[in-house]
N, C-alpha and C positions, 0 to 999 in steps of 0.2 A: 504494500500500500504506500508507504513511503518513497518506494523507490518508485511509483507512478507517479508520485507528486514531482520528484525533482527531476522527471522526463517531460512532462507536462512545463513546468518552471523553463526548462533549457529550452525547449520548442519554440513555448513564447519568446525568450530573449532574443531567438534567432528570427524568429518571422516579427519583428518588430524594427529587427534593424535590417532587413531585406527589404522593407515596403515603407522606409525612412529612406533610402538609397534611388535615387532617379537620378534618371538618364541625361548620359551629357550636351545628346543630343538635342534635346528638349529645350535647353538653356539656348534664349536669345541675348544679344546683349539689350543694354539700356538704349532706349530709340532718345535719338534727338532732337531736342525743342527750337536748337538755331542751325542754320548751316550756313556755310562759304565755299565758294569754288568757282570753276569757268562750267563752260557747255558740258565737255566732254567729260569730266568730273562727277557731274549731276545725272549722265546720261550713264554711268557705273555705277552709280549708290542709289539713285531712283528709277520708279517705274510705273507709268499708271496701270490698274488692272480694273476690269469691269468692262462693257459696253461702251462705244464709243461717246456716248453722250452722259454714258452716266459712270466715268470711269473716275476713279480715287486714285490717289497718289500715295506712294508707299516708299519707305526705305526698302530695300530690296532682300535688306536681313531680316526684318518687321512682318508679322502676323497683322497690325494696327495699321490701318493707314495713319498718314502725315499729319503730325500738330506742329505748327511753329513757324518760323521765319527762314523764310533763303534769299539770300542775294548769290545772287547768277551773273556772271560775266562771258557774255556773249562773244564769238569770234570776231566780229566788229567792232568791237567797242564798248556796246552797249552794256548797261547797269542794269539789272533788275531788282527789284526788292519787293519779294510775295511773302503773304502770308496764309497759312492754310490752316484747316479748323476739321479734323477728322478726312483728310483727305481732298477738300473744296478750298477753294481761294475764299477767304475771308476777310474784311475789313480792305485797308489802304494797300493799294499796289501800285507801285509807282517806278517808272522807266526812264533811265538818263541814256539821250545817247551822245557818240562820242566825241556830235559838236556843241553840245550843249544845252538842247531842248529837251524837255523832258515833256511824260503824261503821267497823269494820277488817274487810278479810277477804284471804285468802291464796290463791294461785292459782298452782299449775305448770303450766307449758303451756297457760295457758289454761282451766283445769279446775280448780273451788274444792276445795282440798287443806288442810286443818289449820281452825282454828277461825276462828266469824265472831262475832262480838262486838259488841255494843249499847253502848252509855252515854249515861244520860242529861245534864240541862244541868248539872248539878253533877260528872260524869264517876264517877259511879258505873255502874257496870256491871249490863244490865239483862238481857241474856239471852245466852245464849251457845251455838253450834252447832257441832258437830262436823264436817267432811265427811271422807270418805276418796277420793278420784279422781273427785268431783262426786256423790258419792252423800251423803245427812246418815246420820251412821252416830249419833252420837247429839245428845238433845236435853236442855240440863240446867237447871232454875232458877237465878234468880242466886245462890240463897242455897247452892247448894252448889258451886260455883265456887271460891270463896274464892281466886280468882286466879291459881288451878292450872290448867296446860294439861292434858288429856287426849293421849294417846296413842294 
């Protein structure tokens, strides 16, 4: 009887520290909330995956699509600086290029929501677009902007 108890005891210890023990495979690293790099950079460490209209963005090591900020350095020149929110561009995105003008535009869920906005290389403001949940609801010269947001 005793000697059933301390085979039962040893079993336990063993199948406790057997089903404590996981796979190393299984271990992702920690996904990143900023990134930096050029095209070809981004084009190794990301990926979108899903349908074409309704694809996510992902680290390419990541089960999670994309939270966080990238700026992207384009073979031209060009600056990007996106932000994404579960895999969708989220909030301020904004584009310099390499003579100087840049765009902003604003995106909820993925969907250009509030004004997109031009400037040229002296950062004067060249045209400016409304959208309302990816529709352009209006379109306005620069000269009557005067650096008033629409509603």
């Amino acid at each position: 009887m005793r000697y059933r108890g301390i085979v039962y005891f040893v079993f336990s210890i063993i199948l406790l520290f057997v089903s404590s023990c996981g796979s190393d495979t299984e271990t992702q690293p920690e996904p990143k909330s900023e990134w930096k790099g050029d095209a070809s950079a981004f084009t190794e460490n990301f990926e979108f995956r899903g349908v074409a209209t309704d694809s996510l963005l992902y680290e390419k090591s990541q089960k999670i699509p994309f939270s966080g900020s990238l700026e992207r350095k384009q073979a031209n020149g060009d600056l990007s600086n996106e932000h994404y929110s579960t895999g969708v561009k989220h909030g301020l995105q904004v584009k310099h290029s390499l003579s100087g003008a840049r765009s902003e535009a604003t995106f909820v869920e993925g969907v250009l929501h509030g004004d997109v906005v031009t400037y040229d290389r002296q950062g004067r403001e060249r045209t400016r677009m409304h959208y309302v949940r990816g529709t352009l609801a209006k379109l306005l010269p620069s000269s009557e902007t005067n650096g008033s947001n629409i509603d």
